[in-house]
C-alpha positions as CSV (number, residue, x, y, z in Angstrom):
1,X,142.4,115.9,124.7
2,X,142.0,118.5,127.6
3,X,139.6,121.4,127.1
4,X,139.8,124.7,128.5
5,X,136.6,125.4,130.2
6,X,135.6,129.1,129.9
7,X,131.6,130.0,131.2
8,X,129.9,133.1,130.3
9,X,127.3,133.9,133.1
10,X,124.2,135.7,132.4
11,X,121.4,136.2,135.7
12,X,119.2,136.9,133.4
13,X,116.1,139.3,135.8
14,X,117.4,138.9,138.8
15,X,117.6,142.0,140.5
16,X,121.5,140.9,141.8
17,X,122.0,142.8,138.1
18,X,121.4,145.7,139.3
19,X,123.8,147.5,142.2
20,X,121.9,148.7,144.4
21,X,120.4,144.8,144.8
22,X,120.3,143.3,148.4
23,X,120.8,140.1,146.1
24,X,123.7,138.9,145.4
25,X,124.9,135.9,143.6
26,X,128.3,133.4,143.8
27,X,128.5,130.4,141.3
28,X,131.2,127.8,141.9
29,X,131.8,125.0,139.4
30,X,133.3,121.7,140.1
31,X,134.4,118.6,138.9
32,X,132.8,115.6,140.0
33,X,135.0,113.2,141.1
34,X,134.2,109.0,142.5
35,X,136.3,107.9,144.7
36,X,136.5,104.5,146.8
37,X,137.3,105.1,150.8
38,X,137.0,102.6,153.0
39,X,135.6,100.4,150.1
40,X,132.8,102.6,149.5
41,X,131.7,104.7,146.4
42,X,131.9,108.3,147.1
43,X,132.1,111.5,145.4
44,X,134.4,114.6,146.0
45,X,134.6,118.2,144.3
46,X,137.6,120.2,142.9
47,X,136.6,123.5,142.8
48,X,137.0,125.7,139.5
49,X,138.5,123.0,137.4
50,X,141.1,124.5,135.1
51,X,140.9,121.9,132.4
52,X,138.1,119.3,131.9
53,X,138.0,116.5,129.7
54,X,135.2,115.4,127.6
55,X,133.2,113.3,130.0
56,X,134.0,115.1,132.8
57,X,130.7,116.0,135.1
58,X,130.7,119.5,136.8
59,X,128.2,120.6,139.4
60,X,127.4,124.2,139.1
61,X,126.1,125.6,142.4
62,X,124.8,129.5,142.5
63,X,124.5,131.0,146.2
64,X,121.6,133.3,146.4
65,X,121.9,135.7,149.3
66,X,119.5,138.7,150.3
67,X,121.4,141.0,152.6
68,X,118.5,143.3,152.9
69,X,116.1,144.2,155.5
70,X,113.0,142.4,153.9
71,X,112.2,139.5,152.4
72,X,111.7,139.8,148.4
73,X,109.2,138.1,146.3
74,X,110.1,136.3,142.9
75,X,113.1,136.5,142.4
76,X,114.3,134.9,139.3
77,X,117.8,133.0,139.1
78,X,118.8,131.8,136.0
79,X,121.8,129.9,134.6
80,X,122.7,128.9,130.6
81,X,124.3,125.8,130.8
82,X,127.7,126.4,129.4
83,X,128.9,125.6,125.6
84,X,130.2,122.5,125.0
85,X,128.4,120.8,128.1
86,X,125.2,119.2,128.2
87,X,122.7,119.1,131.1
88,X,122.4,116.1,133.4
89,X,120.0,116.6,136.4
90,X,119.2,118.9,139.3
91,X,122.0,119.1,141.8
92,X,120.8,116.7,144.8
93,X,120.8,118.3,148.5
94,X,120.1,121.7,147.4
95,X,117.5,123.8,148.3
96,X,114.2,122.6,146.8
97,X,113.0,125.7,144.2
98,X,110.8,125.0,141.1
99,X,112.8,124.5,138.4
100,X,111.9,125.5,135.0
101,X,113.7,124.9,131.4
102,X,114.7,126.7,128.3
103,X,115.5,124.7,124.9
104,X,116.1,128.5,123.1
105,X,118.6,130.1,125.0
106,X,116.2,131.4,127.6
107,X,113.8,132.5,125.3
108,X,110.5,130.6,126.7
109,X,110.9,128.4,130.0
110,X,108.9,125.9,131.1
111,X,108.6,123.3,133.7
112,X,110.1,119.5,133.3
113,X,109.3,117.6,130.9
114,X,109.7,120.0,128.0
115,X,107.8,118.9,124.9
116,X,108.7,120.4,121.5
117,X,107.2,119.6,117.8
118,X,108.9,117.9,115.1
119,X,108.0,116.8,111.7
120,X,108.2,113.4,110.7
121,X,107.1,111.5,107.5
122,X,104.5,108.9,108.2
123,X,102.8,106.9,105.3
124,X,104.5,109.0,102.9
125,X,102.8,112.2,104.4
126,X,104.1,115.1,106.8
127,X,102.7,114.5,110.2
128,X,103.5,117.5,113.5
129,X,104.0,115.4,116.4
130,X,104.8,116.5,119.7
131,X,107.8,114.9,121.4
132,X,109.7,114.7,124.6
133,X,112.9,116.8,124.8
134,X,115.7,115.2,126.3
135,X,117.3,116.8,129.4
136,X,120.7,117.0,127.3
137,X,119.2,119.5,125.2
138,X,118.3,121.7,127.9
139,X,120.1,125.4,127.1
140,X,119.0,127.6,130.3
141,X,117.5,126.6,133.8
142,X,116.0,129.5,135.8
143,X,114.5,129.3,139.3
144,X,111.7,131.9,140.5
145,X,112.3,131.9,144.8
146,X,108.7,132.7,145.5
147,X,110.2,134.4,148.8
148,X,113.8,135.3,149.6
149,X,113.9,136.2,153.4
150,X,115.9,138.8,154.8
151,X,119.3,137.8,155.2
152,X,118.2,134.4,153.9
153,X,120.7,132.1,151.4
154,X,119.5,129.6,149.2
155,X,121.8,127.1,147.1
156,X,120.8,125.8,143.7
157,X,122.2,123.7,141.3
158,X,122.8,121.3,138.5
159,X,125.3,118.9,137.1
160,X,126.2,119.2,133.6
161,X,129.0,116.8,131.6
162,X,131.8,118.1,128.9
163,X,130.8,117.5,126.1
């Protein structure tokens, strides 16, 4: 069955929202694909898949640019991972930027691993336990670019797979 693969994207704080910004933003999407060449495992990207299939893995790289004339402080990227997708891992290669996680639609972030509370019945009795989340239920990822240079561009990313 092949999905149509719509994405919403929301950069939630950064200042790219507003237009006067010397920060701008480009995300491009693409399917992951391994491939044997000369006998070797290798991967290649097809940019802004159409359809996807449920398996399918799609890196999601954002460009972050600052065409001003100073550097800016902070600046806050974030990205929901898409509906119908589940989060995988930090894109590999890309700029290194402190990642932090959202299980709440980017309500409350925080730095890997996540931990959440559950209940569970133990002994017959309700016991709060505080457990690991899995990276699959990851919702939103935002980075925070402690400086952004003048005309300085950053790439970050993750992979994601259909779900």
């Amino acid at each position: 069955m092949k999905l149509k693969f719509a994405l919403m994207i929301t950069l939630a704080g950064a200042a790219a929202a507003q237009t006067a910004s010397p920060v701008s933003l480009n995300l491009v999407m693409s399917l992951v694909k391994t491939v044997k060449v000369d006998g070797k495992t290798t991967e290649q990207f097809a940019p802004s898949p159409k359809t996807v299939l449920p398996g399918d893995v799609i890196r999601q790289v954002v460009t972050v640019r600052n065409s001003g004339g100073r550097a800016l402080k902070n600046v806050p990227v974030t990205l929901p991972v898409p509906k119908n997708t589940r989060y995988l891992a930090p894109e590999k290669g890309l700029d290194d930027v402190r990642a932090e996680f959202s299980i709440d639609q980017g309500k409350t972030f925080a730095p890997a691993p996540l931990m959440k509370k559950v209940t569970v019945t133990e002994n017959g009795r309700s016991v709060v336990k505080e457990v690991e989340v899995k990276p699959s239920e990851y919702t939103t990822v935002r980075w925070t670019v402690s400086e952004l240079g003048a005309d300085q561009t950053l790439k970050l990313g993750y992979r994601i797979q259909v779900k």
